[in-house]
FIKOLZA-1660 file (N, C-alpha, C; in steps of 0.1 Angstrom, whole numbers, plus 5000, padded with zeros to 4 digits):
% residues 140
   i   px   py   pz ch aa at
   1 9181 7312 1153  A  X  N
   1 9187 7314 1140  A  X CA
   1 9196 7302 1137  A  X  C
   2 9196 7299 1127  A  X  N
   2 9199 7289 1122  A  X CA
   2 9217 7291 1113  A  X  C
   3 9224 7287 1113  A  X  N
   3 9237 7292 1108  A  X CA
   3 9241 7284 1101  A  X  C
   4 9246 7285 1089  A  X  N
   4 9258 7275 1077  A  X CA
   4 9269 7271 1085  A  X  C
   5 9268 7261 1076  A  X  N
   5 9281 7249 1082  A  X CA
   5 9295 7254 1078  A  X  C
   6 9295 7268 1071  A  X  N
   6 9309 7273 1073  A  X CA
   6 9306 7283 1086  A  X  C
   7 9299 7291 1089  A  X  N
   7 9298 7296 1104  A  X CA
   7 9302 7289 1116  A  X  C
   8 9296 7280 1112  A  X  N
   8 9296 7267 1122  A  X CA
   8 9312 7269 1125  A  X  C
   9 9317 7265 1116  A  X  N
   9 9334 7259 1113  A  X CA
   9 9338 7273 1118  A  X  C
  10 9338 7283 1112  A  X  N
  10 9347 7294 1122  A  X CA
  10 9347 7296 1134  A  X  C
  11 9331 7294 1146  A  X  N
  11 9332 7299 1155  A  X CA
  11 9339 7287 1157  A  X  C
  12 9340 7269 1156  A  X  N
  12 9347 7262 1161  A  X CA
  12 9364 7269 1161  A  X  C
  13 9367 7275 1149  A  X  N
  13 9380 7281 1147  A  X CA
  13 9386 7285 1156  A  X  C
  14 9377 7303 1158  A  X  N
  14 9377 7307 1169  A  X CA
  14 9380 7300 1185  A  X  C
  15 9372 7293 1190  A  X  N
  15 9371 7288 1201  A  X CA
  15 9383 7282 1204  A  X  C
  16 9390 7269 1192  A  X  N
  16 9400 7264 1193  A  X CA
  16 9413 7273 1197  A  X  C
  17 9410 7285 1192  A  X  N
  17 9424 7296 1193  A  X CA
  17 9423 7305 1203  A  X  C
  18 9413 7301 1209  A  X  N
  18 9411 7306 1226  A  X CA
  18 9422 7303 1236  A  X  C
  19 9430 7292 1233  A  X  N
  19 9438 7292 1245  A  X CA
  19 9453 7289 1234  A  X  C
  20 9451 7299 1226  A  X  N
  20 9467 7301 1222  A  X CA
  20 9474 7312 1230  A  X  C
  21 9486 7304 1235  A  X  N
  21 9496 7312 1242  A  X CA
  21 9501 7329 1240  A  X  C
  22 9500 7335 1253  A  X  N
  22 9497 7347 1251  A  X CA
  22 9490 7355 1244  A  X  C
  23 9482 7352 1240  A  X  N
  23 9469 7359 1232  A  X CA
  23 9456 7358 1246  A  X  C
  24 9455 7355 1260  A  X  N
  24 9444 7352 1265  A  X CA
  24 9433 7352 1265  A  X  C
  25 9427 7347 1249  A  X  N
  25 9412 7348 1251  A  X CA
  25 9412 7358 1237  A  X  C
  26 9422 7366 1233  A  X  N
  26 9413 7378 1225  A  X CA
  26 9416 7370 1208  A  X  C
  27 9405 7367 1210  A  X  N
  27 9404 7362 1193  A  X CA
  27 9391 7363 1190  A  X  C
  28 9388 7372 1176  A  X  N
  28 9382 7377 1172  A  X CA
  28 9371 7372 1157  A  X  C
  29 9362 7375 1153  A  X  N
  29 9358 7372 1142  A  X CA
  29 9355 7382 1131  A  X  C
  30 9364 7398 1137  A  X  N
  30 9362 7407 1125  A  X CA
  30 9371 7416 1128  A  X  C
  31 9384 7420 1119  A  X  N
  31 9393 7427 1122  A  X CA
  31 9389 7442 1121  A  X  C
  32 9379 7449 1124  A  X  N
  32 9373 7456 1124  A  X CA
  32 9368 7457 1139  A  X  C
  33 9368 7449 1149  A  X  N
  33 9371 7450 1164  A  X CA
  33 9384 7463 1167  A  X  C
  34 9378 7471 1174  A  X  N
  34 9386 7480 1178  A  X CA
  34 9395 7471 1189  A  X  C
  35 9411 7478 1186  A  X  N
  35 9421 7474 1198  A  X CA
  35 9426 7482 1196  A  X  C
  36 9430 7482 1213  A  X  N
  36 9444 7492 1216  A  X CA
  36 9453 7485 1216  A  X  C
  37 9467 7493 1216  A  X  N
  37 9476 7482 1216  A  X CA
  37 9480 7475 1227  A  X  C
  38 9477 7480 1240  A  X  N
  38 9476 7470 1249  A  X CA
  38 9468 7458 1250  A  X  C
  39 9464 7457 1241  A  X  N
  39 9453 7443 1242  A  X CA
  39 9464 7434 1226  A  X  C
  40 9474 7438 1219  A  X  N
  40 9475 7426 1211  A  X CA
  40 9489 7422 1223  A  X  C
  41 9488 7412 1216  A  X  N
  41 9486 7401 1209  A  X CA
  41 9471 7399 1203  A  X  C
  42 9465 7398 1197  A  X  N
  42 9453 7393 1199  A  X CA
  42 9453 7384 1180  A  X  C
  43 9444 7376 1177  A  X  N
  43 9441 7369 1163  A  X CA
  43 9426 7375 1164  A  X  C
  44 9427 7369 1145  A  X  N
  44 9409 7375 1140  A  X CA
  44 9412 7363 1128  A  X  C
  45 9397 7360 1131  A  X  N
  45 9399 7346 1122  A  X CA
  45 9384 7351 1115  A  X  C
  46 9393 7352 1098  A  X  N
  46 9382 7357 1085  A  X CA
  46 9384 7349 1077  A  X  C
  47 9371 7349 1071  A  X  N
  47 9363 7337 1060  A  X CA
  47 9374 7344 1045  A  X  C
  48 9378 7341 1036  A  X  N
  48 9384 7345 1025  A  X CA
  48 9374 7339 1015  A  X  C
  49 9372 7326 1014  A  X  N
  49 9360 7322 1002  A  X CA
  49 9357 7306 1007  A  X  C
  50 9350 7306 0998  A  X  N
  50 9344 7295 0996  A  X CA
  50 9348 7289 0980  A  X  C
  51 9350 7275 0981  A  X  N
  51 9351 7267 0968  A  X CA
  51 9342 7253 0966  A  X  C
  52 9335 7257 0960  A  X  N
  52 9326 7240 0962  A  X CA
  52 9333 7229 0950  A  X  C
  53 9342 7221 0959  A  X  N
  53 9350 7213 0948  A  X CA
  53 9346 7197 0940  A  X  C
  54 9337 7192 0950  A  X  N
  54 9335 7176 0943  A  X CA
  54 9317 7176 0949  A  X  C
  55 9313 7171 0940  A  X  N
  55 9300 7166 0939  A  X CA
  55 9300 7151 0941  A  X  C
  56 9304 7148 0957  A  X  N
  56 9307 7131 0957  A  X CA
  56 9297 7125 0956  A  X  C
  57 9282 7126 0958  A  X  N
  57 9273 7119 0950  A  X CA
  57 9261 7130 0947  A  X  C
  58 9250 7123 0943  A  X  N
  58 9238 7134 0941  A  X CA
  58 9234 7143 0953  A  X  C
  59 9239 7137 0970  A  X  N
  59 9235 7144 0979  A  X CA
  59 9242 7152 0987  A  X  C
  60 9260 7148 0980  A  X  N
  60 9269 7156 0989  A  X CA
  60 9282 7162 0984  A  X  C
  61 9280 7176 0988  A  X  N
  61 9292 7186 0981  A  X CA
  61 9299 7187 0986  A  X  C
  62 9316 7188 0984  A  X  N
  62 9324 7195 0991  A  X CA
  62 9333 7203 0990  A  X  C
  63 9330 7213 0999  A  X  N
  63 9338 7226 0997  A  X CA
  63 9352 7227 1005  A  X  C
  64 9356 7236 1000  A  X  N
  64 9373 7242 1006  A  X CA
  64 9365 7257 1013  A  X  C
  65 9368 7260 1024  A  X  N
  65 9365 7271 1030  A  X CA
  65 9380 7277 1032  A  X  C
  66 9385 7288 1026  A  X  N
  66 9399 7297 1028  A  X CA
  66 9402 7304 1043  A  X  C
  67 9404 7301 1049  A  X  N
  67 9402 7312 1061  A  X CA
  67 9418 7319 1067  A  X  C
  68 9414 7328 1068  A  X  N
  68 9427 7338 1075  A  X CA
  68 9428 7337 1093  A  X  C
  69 9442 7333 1095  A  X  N
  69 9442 7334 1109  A  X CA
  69 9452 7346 1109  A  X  C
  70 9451 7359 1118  A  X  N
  70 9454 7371 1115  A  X CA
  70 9460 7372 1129  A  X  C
  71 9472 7371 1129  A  X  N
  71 9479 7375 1143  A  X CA
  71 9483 7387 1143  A  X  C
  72 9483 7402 1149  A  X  N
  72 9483 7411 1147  A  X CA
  72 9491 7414 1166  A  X  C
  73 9504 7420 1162  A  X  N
  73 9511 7421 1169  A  X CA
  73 9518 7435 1173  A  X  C
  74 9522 7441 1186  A  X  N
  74 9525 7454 1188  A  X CA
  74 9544 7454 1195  A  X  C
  75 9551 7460 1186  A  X  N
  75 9563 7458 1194  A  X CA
  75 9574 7456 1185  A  X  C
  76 9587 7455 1183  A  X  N
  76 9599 7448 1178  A  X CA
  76 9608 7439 1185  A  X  C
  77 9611 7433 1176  A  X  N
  77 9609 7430 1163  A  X CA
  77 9597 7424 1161  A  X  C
  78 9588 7426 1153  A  X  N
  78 9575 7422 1149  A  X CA
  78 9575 7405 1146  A  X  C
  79 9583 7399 1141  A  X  N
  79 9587 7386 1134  A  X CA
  79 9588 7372 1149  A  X  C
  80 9598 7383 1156  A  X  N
  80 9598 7376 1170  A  X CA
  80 9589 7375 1178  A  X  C
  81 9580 7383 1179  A  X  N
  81 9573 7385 1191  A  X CA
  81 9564 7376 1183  A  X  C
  82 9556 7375 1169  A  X  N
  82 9547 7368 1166  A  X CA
  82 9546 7355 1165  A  X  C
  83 9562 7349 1165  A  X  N
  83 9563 7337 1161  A  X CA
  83 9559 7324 1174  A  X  C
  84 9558 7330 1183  A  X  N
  84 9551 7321 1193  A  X CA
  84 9536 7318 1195  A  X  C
  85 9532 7329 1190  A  X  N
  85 9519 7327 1187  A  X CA
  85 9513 7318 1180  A  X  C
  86 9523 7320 1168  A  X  N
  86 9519 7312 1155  A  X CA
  86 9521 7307 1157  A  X  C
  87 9531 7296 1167  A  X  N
  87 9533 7281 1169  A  X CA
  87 9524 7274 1180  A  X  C
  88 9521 7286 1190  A  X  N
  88 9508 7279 1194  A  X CA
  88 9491 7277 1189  A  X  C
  89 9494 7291 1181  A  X  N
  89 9478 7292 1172  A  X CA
  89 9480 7277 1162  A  X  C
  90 9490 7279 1154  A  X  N
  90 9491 7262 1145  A  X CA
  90 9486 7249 1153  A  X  C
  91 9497 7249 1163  A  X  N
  91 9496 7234 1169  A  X CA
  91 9481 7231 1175  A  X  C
  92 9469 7244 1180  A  X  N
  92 9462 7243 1185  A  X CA
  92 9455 7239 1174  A  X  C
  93 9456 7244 1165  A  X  N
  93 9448 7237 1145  A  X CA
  93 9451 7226 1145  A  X  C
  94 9460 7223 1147  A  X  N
  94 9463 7209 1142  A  X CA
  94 9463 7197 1153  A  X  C
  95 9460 7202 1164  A  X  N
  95 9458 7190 1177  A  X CA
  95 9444 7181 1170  A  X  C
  96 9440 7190 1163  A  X  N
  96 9423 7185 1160  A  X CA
  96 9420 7189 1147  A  X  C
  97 9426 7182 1137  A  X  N
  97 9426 7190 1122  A  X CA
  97 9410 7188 1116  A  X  C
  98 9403 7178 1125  A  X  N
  98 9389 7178 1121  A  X CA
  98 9381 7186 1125  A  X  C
  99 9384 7195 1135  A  X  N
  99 9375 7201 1146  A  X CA
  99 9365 7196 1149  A  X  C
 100 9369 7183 1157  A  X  N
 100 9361 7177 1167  A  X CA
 100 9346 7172 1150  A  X  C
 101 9355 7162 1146  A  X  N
 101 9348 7157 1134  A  X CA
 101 9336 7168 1123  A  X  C
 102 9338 7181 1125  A  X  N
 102 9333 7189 1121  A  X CA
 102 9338 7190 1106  A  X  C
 103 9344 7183 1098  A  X  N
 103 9355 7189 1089  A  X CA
 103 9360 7176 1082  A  X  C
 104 9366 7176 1071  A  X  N
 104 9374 7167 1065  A  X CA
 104 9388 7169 1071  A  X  C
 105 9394 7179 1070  A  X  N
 105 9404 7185 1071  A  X CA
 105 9407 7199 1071  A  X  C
 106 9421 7201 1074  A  X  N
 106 9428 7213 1078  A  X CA
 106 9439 7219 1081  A  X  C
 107 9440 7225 1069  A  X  N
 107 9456 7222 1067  A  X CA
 107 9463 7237 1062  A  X  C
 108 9475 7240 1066  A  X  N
 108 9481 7250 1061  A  X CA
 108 9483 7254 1045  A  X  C
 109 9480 7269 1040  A  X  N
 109 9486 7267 1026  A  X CA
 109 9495 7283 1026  A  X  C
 110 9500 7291 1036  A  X  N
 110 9510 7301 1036  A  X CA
 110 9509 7312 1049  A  X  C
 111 9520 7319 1048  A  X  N
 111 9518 7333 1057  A  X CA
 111 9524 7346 1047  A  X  C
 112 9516 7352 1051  A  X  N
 112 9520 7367 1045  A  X CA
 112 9525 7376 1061  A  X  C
 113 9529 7387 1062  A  X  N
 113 9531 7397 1068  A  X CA
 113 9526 7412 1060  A  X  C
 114 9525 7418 1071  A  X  N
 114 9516 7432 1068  A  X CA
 114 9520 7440 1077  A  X  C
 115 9530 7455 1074  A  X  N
 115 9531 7459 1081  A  X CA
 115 9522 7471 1079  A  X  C
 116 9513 7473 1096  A  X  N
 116 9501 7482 1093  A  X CA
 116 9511 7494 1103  A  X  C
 117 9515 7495 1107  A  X  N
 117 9526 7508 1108  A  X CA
 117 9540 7509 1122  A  X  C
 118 9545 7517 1124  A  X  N
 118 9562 7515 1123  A  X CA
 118 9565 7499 1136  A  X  C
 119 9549 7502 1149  A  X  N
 119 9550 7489 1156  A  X CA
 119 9541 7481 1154  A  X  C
 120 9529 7486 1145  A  X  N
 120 9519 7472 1141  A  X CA
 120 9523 7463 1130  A  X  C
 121 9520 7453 1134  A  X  N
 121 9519 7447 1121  A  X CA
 121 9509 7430 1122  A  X  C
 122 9508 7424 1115  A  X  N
 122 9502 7415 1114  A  X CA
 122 9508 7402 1104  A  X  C
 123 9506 7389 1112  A  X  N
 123 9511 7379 1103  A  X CA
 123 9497 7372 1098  A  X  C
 124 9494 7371 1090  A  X  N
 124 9482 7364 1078  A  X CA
 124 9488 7350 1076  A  X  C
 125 9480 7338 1083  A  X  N
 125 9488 7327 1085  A  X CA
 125 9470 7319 1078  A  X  C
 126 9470 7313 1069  A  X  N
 126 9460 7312 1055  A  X CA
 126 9459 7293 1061  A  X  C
 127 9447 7289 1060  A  X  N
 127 9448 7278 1060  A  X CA
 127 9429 7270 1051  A  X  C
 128 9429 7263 1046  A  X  N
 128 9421 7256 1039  A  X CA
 128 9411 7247 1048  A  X  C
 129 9403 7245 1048  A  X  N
 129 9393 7236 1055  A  X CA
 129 9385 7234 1042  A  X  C
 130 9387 7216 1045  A  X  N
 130 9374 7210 1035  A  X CA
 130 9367 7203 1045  A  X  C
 131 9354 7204 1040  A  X  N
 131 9340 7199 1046  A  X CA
 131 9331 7195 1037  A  X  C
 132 9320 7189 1039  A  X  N
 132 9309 7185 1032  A  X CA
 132 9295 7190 1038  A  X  C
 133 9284 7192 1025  A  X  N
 133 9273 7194 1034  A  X CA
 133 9267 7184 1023  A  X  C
 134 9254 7184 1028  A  X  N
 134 9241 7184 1020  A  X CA
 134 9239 7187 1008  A  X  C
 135 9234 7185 0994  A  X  N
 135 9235 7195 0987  A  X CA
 135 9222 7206 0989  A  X  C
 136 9215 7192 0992  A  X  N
 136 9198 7204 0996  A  X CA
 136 9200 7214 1012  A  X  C
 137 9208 7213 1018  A  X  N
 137 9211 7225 1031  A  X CA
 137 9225 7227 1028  A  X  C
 138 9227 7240 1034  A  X  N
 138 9241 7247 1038  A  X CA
 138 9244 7243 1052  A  X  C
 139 9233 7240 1061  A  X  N
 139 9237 7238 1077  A  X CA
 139 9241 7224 1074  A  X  C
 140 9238 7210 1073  A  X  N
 140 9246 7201 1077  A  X CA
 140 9251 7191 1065  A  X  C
% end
């Protein structure tokens, strides 16, 4: 099976956020993964959209892919406990903002918080990836 060059880019996402600090391994590609709460720390890294922005010649487009890095956290203060995460989830983004030349770039554009109830909650830390394909394929 053959997969789009934004698939492509998330499982790279994913993989990168495999060895963010204290999360061991549990990163996800659909928040819809059952967890207990013994298992978060854990991230889920979701596609938000797609933007196809410049048509740099007749053969190649480039898009902005929106993606959510969702740190979803058990405990208080919720703010504390997340923020190491998010400093290791970031820095792990940005050791390689091309993902291993997969990408133009990659770059931050905000965080939200979500509190999903009195000890869950989740920080939505949003970042942009532009890339280029083909205009005649979505894979490369």
């Amino acid at each position: 099976m053959t997969l789009s060059k934004s698939e492509t880019i998330l499982a790279a996402i994913q993989a990168a956020l495999g060895a963010t600090d204290g999360v061991a391994g549990r990163v996800f590609r659909d928040r819809w993964e059952a967890l207990a709460r013994n298992e978060m720390p854990a991230i889920v890294v979701e596609p938000q959209s797609e933007d196809d922005d410049i048509l740099t010649t007749t053969e190649t487009l480039t898009t902005t892919l929106r993606v959510n890095v969702d740190i979803l956290i058990s405990g208080h203060p919720l703010s504390t406990l997340a923020d190491p995460v998010r400093v290791s989830a970031h820095s792990l983004l940005m050791a390689d903002a091309t993902l291993r030349g997969l990408v133009i770039s990659c770059y931050p554009t905000g965080r939200v918080w979500d509190a999903v109830s009195g000890e869950i909650g989740v920080l939505r830390c949003s970042y942009a990836v532009r890339y280029r394909t083909s205009l005649a394929s979505l894979t490369s």
